[in-house]
TISEPA-652713 format. One record per atom (N, C-alpha, C): residue in one letter; x negated, y negated, z. Coordinates in steps of 0.05 Angstrom, whole numbers, plus 5000, padded with zeros to 4 digits. Layout:
AXYZ
...
//
This chain:
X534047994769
X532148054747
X533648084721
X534748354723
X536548364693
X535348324669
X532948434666
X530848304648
X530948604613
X530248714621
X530249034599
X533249044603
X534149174580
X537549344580
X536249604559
X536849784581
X536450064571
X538250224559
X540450114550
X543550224545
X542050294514
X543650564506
X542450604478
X539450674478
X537850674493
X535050544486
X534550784487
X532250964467
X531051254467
X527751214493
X528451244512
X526251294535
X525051584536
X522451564545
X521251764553
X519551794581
X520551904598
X519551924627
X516652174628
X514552014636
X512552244628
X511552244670
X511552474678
X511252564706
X514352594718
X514452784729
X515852934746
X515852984778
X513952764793
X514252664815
X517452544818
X517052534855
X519952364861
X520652054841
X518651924839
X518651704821
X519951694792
X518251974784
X520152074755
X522452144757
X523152314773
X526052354778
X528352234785
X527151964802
X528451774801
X529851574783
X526651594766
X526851444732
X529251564709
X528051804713
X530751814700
X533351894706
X534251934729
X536951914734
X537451634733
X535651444738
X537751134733
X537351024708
X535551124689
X536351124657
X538651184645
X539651484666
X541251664650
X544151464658
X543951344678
X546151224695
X547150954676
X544550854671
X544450584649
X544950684624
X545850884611
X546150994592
X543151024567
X541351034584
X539151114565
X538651394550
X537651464526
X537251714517
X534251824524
X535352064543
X531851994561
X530952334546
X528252284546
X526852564548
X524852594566
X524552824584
X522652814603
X519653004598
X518052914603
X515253074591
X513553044613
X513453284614
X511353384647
X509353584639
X506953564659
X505053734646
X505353994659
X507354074678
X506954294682
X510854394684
X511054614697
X514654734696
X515054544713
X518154574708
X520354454725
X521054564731
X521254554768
X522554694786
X524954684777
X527754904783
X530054934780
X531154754806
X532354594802
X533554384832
X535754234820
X536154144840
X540154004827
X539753774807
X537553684814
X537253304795
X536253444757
X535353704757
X533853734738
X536753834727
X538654034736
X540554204725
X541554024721
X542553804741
X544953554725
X544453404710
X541953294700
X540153254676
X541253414653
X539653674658
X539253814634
X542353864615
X543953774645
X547053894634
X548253594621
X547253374629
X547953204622
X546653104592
X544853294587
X543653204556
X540653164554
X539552994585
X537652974575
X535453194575
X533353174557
X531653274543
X529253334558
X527453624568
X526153644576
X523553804558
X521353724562
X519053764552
X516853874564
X516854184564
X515254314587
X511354244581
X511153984571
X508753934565
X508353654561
X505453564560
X505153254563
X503753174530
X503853344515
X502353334484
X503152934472
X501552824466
X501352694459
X502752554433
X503152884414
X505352934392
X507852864402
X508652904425
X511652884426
X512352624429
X511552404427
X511852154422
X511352024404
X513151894389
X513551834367
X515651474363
X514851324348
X515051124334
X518951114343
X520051234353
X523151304347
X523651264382
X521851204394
X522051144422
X521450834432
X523150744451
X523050414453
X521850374476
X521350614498
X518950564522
X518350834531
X515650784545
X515050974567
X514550974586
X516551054607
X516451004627
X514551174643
X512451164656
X509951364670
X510651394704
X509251484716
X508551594739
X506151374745
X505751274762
X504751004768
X501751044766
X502151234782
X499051464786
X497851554763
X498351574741
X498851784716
X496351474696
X493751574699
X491551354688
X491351404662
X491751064647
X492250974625
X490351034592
X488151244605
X487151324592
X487751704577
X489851784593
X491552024589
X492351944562
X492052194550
X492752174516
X495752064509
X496952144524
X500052104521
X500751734520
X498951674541
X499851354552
X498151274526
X495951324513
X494551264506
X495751134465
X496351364469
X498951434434
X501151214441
X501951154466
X504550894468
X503050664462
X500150674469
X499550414460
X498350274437
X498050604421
X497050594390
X500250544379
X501850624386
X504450534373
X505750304389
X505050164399
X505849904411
X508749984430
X509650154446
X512350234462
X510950114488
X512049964501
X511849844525
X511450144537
X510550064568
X509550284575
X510350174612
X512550234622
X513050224643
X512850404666
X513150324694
X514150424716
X517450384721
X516950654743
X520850674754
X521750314759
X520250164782
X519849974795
X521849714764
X520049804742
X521849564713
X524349644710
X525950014715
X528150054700
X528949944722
X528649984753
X530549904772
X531049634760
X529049484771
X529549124768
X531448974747
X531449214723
X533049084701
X535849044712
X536149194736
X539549134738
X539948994776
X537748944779
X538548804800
X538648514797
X539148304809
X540048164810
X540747904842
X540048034854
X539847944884
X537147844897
X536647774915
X534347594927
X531347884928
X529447744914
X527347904914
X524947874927
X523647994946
X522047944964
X519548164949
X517348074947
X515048314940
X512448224952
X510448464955
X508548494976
X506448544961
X504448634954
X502548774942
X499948544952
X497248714948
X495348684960
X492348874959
X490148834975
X488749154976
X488949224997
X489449185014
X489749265043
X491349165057
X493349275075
X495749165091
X498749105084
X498449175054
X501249165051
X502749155064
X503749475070
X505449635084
X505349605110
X503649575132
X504049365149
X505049165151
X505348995131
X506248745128
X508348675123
X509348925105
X512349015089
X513949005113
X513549205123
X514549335150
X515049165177
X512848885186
X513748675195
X515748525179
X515948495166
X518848345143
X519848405149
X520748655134
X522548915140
X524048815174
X522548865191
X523848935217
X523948625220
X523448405217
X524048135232
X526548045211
X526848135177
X529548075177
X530948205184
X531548505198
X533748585208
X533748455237
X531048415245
X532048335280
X533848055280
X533347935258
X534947685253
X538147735233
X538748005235
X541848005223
X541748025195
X539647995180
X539648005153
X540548335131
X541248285118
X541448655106
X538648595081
X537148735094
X534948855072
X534849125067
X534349115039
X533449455024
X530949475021
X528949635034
X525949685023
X524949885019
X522849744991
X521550044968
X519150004949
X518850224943
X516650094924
X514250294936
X512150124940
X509850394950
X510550514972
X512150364994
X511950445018
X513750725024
X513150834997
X514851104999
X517151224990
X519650974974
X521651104962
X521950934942
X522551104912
X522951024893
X524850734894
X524350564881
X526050274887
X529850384860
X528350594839
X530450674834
X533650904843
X531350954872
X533951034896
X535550954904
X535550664912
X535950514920
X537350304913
X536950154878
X537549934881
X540949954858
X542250194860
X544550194840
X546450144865
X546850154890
X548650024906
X547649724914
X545749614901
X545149374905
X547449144897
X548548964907
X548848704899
X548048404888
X549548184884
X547547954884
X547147934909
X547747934930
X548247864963
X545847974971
X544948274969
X542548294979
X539748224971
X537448264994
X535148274990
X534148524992
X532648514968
X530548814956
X527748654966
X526148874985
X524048754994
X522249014983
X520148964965
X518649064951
X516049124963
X514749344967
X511949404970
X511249514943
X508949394927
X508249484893
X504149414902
X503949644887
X501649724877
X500449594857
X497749604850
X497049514825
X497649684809
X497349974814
X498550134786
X501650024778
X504050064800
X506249994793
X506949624786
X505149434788
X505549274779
X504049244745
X502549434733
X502249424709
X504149444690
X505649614705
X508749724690
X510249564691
X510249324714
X512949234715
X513248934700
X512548874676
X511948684664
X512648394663
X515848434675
X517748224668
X518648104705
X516848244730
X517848204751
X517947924758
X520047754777
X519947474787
X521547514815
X518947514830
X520647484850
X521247264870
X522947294880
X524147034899
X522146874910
X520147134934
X518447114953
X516247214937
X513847164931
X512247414927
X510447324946
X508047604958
X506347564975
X503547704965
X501347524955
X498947764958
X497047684984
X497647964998
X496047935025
X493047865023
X491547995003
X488547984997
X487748164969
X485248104966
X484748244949
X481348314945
X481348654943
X478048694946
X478448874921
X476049054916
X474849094895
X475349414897
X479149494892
X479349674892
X480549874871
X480850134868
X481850284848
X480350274826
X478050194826
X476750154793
X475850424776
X475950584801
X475950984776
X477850904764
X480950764767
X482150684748
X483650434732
X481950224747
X483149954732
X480349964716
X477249974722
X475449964705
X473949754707
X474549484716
X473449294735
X475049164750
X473848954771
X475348774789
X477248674769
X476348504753
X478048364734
X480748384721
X480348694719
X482848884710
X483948864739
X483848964760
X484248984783
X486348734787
X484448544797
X486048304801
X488048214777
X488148274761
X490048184728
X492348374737
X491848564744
X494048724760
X495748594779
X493848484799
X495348424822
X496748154814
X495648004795
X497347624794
X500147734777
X499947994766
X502648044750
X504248044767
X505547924798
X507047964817
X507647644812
X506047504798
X506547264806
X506847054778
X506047164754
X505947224726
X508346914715
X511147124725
X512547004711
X514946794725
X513246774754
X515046574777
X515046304759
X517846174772
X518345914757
X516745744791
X518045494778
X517245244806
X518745254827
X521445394821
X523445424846
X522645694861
X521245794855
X520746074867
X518046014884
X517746204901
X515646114922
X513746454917
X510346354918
X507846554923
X506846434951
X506946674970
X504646614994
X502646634990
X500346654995
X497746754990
X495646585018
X494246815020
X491246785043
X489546585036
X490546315049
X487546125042
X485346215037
X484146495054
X482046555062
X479946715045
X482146705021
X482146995001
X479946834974
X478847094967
X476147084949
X478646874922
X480546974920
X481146984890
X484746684894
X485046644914
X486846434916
X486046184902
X483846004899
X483345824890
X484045874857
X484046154846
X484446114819
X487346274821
X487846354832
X491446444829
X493346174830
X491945924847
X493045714856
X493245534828
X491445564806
X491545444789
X492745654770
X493545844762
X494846004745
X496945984750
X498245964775
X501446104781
X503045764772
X506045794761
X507045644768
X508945644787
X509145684808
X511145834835
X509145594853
X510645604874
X510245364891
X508045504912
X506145474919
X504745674945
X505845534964
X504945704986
X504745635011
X502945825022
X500345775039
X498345945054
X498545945080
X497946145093
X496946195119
X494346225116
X492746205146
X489446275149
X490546355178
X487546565171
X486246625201
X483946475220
X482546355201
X480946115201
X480845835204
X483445775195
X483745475186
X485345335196
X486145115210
X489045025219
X490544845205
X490844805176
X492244595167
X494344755148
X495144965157
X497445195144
X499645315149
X501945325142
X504145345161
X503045645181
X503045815177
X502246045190
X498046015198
X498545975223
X495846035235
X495946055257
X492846065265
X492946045298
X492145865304
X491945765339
X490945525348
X490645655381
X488145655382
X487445705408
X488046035410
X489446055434
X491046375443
X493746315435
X494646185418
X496746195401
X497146255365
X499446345369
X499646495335
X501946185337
X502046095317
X503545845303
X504745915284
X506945745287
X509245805249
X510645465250
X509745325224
X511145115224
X510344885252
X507544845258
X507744705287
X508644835307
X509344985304
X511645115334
X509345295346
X509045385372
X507045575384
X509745785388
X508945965366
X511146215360
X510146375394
X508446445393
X507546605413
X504446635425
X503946715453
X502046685453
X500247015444
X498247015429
X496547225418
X496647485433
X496147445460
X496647635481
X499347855479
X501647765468
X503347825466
X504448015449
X502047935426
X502748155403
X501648395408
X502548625397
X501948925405
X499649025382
X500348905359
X498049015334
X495748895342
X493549045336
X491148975346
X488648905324
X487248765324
X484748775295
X485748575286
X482948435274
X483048195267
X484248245238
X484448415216
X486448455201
X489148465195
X489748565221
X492148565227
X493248235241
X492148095254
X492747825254
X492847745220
X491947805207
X492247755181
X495347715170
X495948075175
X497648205168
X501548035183
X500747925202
X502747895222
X503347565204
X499947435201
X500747105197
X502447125167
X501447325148
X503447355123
X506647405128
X506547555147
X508647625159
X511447435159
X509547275178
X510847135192
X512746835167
X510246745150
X510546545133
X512246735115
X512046945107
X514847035091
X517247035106
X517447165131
X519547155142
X521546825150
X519346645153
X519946415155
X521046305128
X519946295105
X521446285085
X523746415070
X524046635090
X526846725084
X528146705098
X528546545122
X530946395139
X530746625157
X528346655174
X528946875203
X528946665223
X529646655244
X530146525260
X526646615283
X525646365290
X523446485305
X523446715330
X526146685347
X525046915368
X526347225358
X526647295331
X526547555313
X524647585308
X522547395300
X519947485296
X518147555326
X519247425340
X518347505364
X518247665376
X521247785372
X522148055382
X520748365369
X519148185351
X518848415329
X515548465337
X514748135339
X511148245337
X511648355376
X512848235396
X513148335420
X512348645417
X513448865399
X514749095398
X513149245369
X511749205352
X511249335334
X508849435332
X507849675336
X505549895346
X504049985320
X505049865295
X503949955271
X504450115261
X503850275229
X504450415215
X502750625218
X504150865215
X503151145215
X500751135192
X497351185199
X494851235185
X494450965175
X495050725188
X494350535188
X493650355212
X490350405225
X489350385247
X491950375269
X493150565275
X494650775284
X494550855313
X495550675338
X495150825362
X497051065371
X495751215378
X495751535381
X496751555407
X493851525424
X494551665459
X492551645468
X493051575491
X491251515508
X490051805534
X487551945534
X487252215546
X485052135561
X485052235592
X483752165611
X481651895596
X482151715594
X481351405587
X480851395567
X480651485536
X479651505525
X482851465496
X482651325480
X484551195465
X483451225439
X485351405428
X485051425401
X486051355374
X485351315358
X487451205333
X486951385309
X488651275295
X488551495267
X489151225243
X487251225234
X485951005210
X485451155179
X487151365179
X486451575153
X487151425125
X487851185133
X488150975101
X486750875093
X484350815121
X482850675102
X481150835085
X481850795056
X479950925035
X478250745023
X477150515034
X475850365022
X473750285040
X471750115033
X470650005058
X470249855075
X472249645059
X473249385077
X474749515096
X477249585084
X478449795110
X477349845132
X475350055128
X474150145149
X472249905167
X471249765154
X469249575167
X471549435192
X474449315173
X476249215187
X476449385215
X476849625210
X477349745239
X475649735254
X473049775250
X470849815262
X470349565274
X470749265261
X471549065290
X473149015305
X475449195304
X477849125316
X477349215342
X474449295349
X473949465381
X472549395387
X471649295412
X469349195427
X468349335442
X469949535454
X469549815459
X467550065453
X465550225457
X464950425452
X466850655442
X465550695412
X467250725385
X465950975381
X466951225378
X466651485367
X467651445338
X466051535317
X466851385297
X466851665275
X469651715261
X470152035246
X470451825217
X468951965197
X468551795175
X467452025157
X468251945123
X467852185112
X470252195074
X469252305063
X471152315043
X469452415010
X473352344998
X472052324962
X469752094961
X467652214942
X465552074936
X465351954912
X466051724912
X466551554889
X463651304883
X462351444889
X459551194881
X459750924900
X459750874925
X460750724933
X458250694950
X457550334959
X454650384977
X455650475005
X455250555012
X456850615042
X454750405059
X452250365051
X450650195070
X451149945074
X453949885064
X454449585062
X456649645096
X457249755109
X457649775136
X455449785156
X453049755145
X450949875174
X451949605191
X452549385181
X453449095206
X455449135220
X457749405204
X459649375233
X458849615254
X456949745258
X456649975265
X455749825295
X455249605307
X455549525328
X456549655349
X458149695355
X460049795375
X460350145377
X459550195363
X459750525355
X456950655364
X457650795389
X456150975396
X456251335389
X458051415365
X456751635354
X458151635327
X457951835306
X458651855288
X459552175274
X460752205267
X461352495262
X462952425229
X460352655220
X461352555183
X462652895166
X463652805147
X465153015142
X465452975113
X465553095095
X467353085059
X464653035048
X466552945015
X463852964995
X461252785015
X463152465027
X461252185025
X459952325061
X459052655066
X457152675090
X454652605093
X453052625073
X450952465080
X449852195065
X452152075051
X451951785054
X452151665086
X454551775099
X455551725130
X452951735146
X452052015145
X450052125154
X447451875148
X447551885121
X444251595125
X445551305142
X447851225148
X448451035150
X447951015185
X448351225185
X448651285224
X445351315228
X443751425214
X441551425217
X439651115220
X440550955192
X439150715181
X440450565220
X442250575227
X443650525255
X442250545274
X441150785276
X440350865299
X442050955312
X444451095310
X445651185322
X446151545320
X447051745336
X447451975341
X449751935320
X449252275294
X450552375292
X450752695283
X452752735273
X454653085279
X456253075256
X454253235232
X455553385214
X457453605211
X460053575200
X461553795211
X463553745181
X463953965176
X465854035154
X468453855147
X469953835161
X472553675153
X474253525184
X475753395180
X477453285198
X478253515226
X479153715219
X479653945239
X477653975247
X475454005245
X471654115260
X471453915274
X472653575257
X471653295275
X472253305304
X474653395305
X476853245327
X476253375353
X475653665355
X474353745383
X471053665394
X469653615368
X467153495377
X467553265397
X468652985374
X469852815382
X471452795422
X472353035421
X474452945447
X472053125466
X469353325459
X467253315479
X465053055481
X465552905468
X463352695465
X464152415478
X467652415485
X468752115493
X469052205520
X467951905533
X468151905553
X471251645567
X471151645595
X473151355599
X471951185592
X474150985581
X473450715561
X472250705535
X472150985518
X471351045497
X473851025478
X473750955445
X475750915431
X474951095411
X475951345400
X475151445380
X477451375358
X476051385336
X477251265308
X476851395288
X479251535271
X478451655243
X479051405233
X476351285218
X477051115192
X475651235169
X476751345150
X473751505127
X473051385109
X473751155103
X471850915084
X471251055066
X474051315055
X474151365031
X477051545014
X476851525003
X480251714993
X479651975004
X481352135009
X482652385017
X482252624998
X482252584971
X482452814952
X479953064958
X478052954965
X475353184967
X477053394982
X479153375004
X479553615024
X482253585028
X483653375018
X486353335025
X488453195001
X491453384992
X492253184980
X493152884979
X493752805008
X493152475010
X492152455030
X492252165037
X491052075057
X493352155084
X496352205078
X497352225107
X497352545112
X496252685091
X496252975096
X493352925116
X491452845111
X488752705120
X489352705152
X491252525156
X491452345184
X493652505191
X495752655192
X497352895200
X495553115216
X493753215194
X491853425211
X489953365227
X489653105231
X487952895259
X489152935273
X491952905274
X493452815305
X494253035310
X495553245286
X495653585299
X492953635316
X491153635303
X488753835319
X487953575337
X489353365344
X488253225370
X489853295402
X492353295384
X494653505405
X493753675413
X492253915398
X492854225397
X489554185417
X488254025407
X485754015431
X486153945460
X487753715450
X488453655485
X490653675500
X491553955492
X493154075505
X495454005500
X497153795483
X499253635487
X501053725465
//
C-alpha cells in the first residue's frame, strides 16, 4: 500500500478503544504528532504512560473546539458515527477523516487479501485463514475479526500476506485501500441507524474495491442483489462463485462442492452446516484458490472446521437435543439464514435492540420451528410473529430466563437456536457478551 506518510503529520486520534490505542502507538512509531481526545478518563496503563512520556498529547474530552485547521487527519474509532460533532468539524474543515485500518496500510507493502460483506465475513476470513496455513503459507489476520490491523502489521514484510476482515464503518476510513484479493461475500440492507441508506451502505462496501487496478483480482457472489453493478464499476478482474449456478469457478454440482472443474469434495463431507454457510465455504474456497492453496488444504480445512464462536455455533448435543448459539445474527437475513439451515424441529430464542425493523418479513422461515421464546426491546414484535405463525410462544425477560425454558420444552431430535434477528445493545454490550451468557446458563442448566 504505502499510500498516506504520517511522518511530521499533526494527527488526532478521537476514541480510546483497543483500536485507538493501537492508532496511535503506530503514528507515534511513524513519527506522527498525535493528540488523543476521548470522551471520557484515561485509564492509567503502560500504552497511555509511554505515550504521555513520549509527548503525545492527551485530551480528557471530545469538544469539537479542539480541532483545528493546524491538523492534517483524523483518525476515529470505526464505531464513533459521523454525525458526532467532532467528526463532523473535520469535515467542515476538510481533514481526511480515517480509521486505524489507513495508518496501518500506509506502511505495508506485502500481498493483501480483504473480506468485508453483511453477513459471513468472519466465517469466511477464518476459512482463508486456516486453508492458507494448512497449505504452508504465513498469513497475518485483522481487521474486524478482532485485532487492530495496527498490532500487527509493523513486523510485516513485502513477503507476507495481511488477510483483512473490514467493516463498512472501517472501510469508510480507509480511503486509499487496494487489495491484492478483495472479497464481498454479499450484501443486505444493513447498519443504516448509521450509514442512513442502502446506498450509503453499499458505497461503503465497493470502497474495498474502489481503487483495484486490472492486475488485481475482486471475487464477488453471482447471486448477489448488487454484483451486476459492482461488475461494471470495478476495474479489477472478477471472478464469481454461485450457490445456484454452474458456470463459476467455485460451485456445486450435484453432492459435490467444485473448484476449477475439479469435484473438491463431496458436500457430505463438510462440517459447516446452512445453506449460507455453503456460501461462505464457495468464497472461501475461490479466494483460497487464487492465492495458490493447493486443493487437499482446503480439504483438510472444510473436512475439520466447526465454525465461529456466535456464528450459528454448534454447542452440544444433551440427551438428543443439539443446540447452537447464533447471537450474531443481528439482522434478519441472518436469522432467516439460520432458521433454514434445520429441517429439524427448531426451539427458536429470538429477541433484541429495537430498531424499526419489520420482523414479519420472517413469518416464511418459521416453518420448521415448533416454539418460540422472545425476549428484549423486539418481544412483542417476536411475540406477533409467532402468533401471525401459529405457533406456541414464552415471553421471558432476557437470554438467561430463555435457556432453562428452552431445555424444558426440547425434546430428542429437537434443535434449539438463539438467533435474535437483532443487535445486542437493549441488554448486552455486544453480541458475544449476548452468546457467552447462552452457553454459560446452557452449561449451568444442564449440569455440564
Amino acid at each position: 500500500m504505502a499510500i498516506q506518510d504520517f511522518s511530521n503529520k499533526k494527527v488526532m486520534v478521537f476514541g480510546w478503544a483497543r483500536s485507538g490505542k493501537a492508532a496511535a502507538q503506530r503514528l507515534f512509531e511513524l513519527g506522527a504528532q498525535v493528540t488523543v481526545a476521548n470522551g471520557g478518563e484515561f485509564k492509567d496503563e503502560a500504552v497511555y504512560r509511554k505515550l504521555l512520556a513520549a509527548g503525545v498529547i492527551f485530551i480528557n474530552h471530545d469538544d469539537a473546539a479542539s480541532l483545528n485547521k493546524t491538523f492534517d487527519y483524523l483518525v476515529k474509532n470505526p464505531g464513533i458515527n459521523y454525525e458526532t460533532a467532532l467528526v463532523k468539524r473535520a469535515v467542515q474543515l476538510n481533514i481526511p477523516i480515517l480509521t486505524e485500518v489507513a495508518v496501518a496500510l500506509s506502511s505495508f507493502e506485502g500481498r493483501l487479501i480483504a473480506v468485508t460483506g453483511s453477513n459471513g465475513k468472519t466465517t469466511t476470513t477464518s476459512l482463508i485463514r486456516d486453508m492458507l496455513k494448512s497449505d504452508g503459507q504465513k498469513v497475518t489476520t485483522a481487521g474486524n475479526i478482532g485485532i487492530p490491523v495496527c498490532e500487527v502489521v509493523k513486523d510485516l514484510t513485502v513477503d507476507d500476506t495481511l488477510l483483512l476482515e473490514l467493516s463498512s464503518f472501517q472501510l469508510m476510513g480507509t480511503p486509499d485501500i487496494r487489495p491484492d484479493i478483495a472479497l464481498i461475500t454479499n450484501i443486505f440492507a444493513n447498519h443504516l441507524d448509521y450509514h442512513g441508506t442502502r446506498e450509503n451502505y453499499v458505497a461503503a462496501k465497493f470502497q474495498l474495491t474502489k481503487n483495484q487496478t486490472a492486475d488485481q483480482l475482486l471475487v464477488l457472489n453471482a447471486d448477489g442483489q448488487d454484483t451486476t453493478d459492482f461488475i461494471k464499476r470495478t476495474q479489477a478482474k472478477v471472478i464469481e462463485f454461485s450457490r445456484t449456478q454452474s458456470k463459476y469457478m467455485a460451485r456445486t454440482e450435484g453432492v459435490n462442492l467444485v473448484i476449477s472443474d475439479h469435484n473438491l469434495m463431496p458436500l457430505t463431507d463438510v462440517k459447516l452446516v446452512g445453506p449460507h454457510n455453503l456460501e461462505n465455504i464457495l468464497a472461501a474456497i475461490t479466494v483460497a484458490k487464487l492465492a495458490g492453496v493447493h486443493e487437499a488444504a482446503m480439504r483438510q480445512v472444510l473436512e475439520m472446521f466447526g465454525g465461529v464462536a456466535h456464528r450459528l455455533q454448534y454447542i452440544l448435543t444433551a440427551k438428543g437435543v443439539a443446540f447452537y448459539n447464533d447471537s450474531k445474527a443481528t439482522d434478519i437475513e441472518a436469522t432467516q439464514t439460520a432458521l433454514n439451515s434445520f429441517q429439524q424441529p427448531t426451539i427458536w430464542l429470538a429477541g433484541g435492540l429495537d430498531r424499526g425493523d419489520d420482523l414479519m418479513r420472517l413469518l416464511p422461515n418459521l416453518t420448521h420451528v415448533k416454539a418460540v421464546i422472545a425476549f428484549g426491546e423486539t418481544q412483542q414484535k417476536i411475540v406477533a410473529v409467532a402468533r401471525a405463525a401459529n405457533k406456541p410462544v414464552i415471553s421471558v425477560t432476557d437470554v438467561e430466563k430463555a435457556v432453562p425454558v428452552a431445555v424444558k420444552l426440547a425434546v430428542t431430535g429437537d434443535i434449539v437456536l438463539l438467533s435474535p434477528a437483532a443487535a445486542s445493545w437493549d441488554q448486552y454490550k455486544n453480541f458475544e457478551v449476548r452468546g457467552d451468557s447462552y452457553v454459560a446458563e446452557l452449561k449451568k442448566e444442564l449440569g455440564l
